[in-house]
C-alpha positions in Angstrom: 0.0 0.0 0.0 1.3 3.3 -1.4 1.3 5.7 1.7 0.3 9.2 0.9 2.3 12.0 0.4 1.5 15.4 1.5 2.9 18.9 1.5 5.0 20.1 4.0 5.2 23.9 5.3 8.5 24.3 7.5 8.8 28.0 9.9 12.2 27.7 11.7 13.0 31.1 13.2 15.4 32.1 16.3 14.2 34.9 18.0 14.3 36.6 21.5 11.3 37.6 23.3 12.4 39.5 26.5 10.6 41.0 29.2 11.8 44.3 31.5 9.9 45.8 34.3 10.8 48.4 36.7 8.8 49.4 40.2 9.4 52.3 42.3 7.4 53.2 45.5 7.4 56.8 45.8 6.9 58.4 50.0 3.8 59.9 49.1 1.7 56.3 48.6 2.1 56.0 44.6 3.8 52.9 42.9 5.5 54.1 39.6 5.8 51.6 37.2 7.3 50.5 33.8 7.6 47.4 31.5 8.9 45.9 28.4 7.7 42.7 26.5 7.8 40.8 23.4 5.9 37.6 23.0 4.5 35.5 19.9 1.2 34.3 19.7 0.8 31.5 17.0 -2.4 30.8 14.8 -4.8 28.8 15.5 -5.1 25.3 13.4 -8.7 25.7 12.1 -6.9 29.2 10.5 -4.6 27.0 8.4 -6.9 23.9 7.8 -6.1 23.8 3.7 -9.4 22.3 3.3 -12.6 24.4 1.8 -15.4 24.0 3.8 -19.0 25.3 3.5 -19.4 28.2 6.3 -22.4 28.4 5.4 -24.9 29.0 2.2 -23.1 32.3 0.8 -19.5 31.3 2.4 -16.7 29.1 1.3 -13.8 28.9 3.8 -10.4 27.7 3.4 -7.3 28.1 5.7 -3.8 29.7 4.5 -1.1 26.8 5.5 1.8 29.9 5.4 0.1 32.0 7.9 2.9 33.3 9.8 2.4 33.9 13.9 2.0 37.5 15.1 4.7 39.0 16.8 4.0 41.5 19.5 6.2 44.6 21.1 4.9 46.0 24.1 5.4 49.5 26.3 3.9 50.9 29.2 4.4 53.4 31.9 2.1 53.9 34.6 0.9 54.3 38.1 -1.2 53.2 41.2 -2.0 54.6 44.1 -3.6 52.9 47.4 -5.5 55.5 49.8 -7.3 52.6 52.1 -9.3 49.9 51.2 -9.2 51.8 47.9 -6.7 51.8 44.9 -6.5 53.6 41.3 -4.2 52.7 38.6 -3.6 54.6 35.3 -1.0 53.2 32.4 -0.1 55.2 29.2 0.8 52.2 26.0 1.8 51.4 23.3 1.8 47.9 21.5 3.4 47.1 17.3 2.2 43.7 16.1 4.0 42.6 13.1 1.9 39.7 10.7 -1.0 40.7 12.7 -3.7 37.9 11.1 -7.1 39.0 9.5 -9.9 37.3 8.2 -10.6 38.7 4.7 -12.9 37.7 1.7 -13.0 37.8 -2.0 -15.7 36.8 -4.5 -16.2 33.4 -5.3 -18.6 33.5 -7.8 -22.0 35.7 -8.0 -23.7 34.5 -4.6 -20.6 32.9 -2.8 -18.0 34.5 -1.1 -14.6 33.1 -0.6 -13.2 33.8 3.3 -9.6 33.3 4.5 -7.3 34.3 6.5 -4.0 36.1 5.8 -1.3 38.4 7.7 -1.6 42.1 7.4 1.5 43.7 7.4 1.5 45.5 11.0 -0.9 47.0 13.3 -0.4 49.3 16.0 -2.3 50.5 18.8 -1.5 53.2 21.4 -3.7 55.3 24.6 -4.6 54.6 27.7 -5.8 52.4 30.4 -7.6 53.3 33.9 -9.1 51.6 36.5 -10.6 52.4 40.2 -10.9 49.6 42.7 -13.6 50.9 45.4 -14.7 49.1 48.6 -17.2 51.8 50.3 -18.4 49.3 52.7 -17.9 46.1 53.6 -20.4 44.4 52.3 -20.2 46.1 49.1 -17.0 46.5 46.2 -17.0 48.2 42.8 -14.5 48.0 40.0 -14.8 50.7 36.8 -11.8 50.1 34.0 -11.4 51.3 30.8 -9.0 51.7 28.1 -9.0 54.3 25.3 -6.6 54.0 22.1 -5.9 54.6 18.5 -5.7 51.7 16.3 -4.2 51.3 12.9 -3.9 48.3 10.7 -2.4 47.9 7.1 -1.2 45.3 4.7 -1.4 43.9 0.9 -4.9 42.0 1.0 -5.2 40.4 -2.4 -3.1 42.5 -3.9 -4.3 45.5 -2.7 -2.7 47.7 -0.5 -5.1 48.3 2.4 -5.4 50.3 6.1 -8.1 51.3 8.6 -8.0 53.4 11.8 -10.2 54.0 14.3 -10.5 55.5 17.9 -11.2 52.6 20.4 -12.6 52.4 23.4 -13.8 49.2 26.2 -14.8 49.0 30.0 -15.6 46.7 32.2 -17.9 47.7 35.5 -17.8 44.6 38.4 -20.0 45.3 41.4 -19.8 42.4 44.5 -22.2 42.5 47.1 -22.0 40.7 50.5 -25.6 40.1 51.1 -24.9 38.0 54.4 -22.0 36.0 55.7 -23.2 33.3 53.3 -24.9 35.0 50.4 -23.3 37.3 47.7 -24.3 38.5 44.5 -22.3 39.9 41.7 -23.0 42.3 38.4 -20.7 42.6 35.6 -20.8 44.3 32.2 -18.3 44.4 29.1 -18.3 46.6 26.6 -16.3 46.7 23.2 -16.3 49.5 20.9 -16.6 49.6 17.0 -13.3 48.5 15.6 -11.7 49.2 12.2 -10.7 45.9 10.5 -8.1 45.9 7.3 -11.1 45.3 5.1 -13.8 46.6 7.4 -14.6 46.6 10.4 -16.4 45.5 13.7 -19.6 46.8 15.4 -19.8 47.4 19.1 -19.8 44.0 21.3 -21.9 44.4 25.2 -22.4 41.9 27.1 -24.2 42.3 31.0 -23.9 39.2 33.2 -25.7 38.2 37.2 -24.8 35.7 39.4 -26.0 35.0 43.1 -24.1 32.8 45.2 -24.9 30.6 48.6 -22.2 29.2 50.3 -22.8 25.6 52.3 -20.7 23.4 54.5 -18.9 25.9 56.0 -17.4 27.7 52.9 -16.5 24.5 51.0 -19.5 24.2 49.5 -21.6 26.7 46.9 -24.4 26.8 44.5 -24.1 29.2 42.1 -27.2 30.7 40.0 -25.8 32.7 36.8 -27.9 34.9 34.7 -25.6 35.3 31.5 -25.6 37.6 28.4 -28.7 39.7 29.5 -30.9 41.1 27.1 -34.6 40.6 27.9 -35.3 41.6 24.4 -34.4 45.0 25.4 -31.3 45.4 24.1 -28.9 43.8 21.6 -26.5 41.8 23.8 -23.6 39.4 23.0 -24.5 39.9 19.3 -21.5 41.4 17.1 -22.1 42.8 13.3 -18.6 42.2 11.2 -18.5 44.0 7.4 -15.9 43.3 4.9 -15.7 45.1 1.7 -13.6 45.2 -1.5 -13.5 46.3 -5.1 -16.7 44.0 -6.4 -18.1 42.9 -3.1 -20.0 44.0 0.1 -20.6 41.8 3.0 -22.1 42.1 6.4 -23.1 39.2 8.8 -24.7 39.8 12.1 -23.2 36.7 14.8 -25.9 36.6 17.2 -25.3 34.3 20.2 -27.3 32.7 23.1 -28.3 35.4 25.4 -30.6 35.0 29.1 -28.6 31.6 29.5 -29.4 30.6 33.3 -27.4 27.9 34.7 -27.0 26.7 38.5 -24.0 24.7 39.2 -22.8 23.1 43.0 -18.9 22.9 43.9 -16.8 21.7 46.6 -13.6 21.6 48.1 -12.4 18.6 48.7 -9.2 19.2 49.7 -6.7 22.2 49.4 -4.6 20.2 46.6 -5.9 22.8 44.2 -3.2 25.4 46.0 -0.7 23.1 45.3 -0.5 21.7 42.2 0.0 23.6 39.1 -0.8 22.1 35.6 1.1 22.8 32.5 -1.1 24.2 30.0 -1.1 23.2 26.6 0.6 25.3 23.6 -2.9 25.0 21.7 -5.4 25.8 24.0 -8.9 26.6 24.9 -8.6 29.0 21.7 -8.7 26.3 19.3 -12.5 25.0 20.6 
């Protein structure tokens, strides 16, 4: 029996990816800080899967078996300051990401698109992140963080020299309540701004989430009720619109996922060996699934 030959795509590189932080802790309460890093962060398999699969009725897909990893520069300079129970931290950054990978698409024939996935040639983003950690009370703690930057991208997409840039923006507000020694309930909301793409861009991404939690055997034990993705019908959460657009095509697909998911779940402790042992993780992932 013949066995079967196949293509093989070899990326040998040597590199260094170093990492450089700095801490001062100045008389009147304030931490100055400042840091350095360069990491990779490698594609994901489905991205490179050479085989076209149906997406769905207007969508072909197909991998790129040469997509490259991204590499990714780092800077930021920043502060926090403690006055009690209370902290707030404020960090000026900037972050270069060379092969930066994009989903793109290109006309397959009159109703089909074709959708892949390539490296752009850089991004870059740079602004500024803040966050207040408040406990008033103690029953009661509040987080507030958000981050504010300008974002450019830009590369060759199908022979066509392309860039976007946009202002971004996120935040995330996490309230904790301590209802009784036992009981405690916790809101949390994320929110994404609209995003320039290299061929498009991103609409706004929300999503609110409530969970009440009853502790049991003496703290080793909990039920947990979770409210997640809120919407009520109100309001359009955990629902993301992405457009791509090029010379003879337009495209705009609205991902709309499960939202008022409400789930109640029971763990214990059984022992403390979770405190001890540490498991290696693997190089793949949760991101691949």
């Amino acid at each position: 029996m013949e066995e079967a030959k196949g293509d093989n795509y070899a990326y040998k590189q040597w590199d260094l990816f170093p990492t450089f932080s700095a801490l001062y802790k100045a008389e009147n309460g304030y931490e100055w800080k400042a840091a350095y890093s360069r990491r990779i962060e490698r594609t994901k398999t489905s991205m490179m899967n050479p085989f076209m699969a149906r997406r769905h009725s207007e969508v072909l897909e197909e991998g790129d078996t040469e997509l490259r990893p991204e590499f990714i520069d780092a800077v930021e300079v920043g502060f926090v300051k403690s006055f009690g129970k209370n902290s707030l931290f404020a960090n000026a950054f900037y972050r270069h990401t060379a092969n930066p990978i994009s989903r793109v698409n290109s006309v397959y024939n009159d109703i089909i698109l074709y959708r892949t996935y390539t490296n752009a040639k850089a991004s870059d983003a740079y602004g500024l992140e803040a966050g207040l950690d408040l406990n008033p009370v103690k029953w009661w703690k509040l987080y507030f963080g958000g981050t504010l930057y300008q974002y450019a991208v830009k590369g060759n997409i199908f022979d066509e020299e392309l860039k976007g840039n946009s202002l971004n923006y996120s935040f995330n507000i996490n309230t904790h309540f301590k209802i009784t020694p036992t009981w405690t309930t916790e809101l949390n909301f994320n929110y994404l701004s609209r995003t320039e793409t290299v061929q498009g861009e991103d609409t706004q991404l929300f999503v609110p989430n409530l969970s009440v939690r009853k502790s049991v055997f003496n703290n080793r034990g909990a039920f947990t009720l979770q409210w997640a993705s809120i919407s009520m019908g109100l309001w359009d959460a955990n629902q993301q619109r992405l457009t791509t657009r090029g010379r003879d095509f337009y495209a705009s697909t609205n991902y709309i996922n499960e939202v008022d998911k409400i789930s109640l779940s029971f763990s214990y402790k059984i022992n403390e060996l979770g405190k001890v042992l540490k498991f290696s993780k693997s190089e793949f992932g949760e991101k691949e699934f």
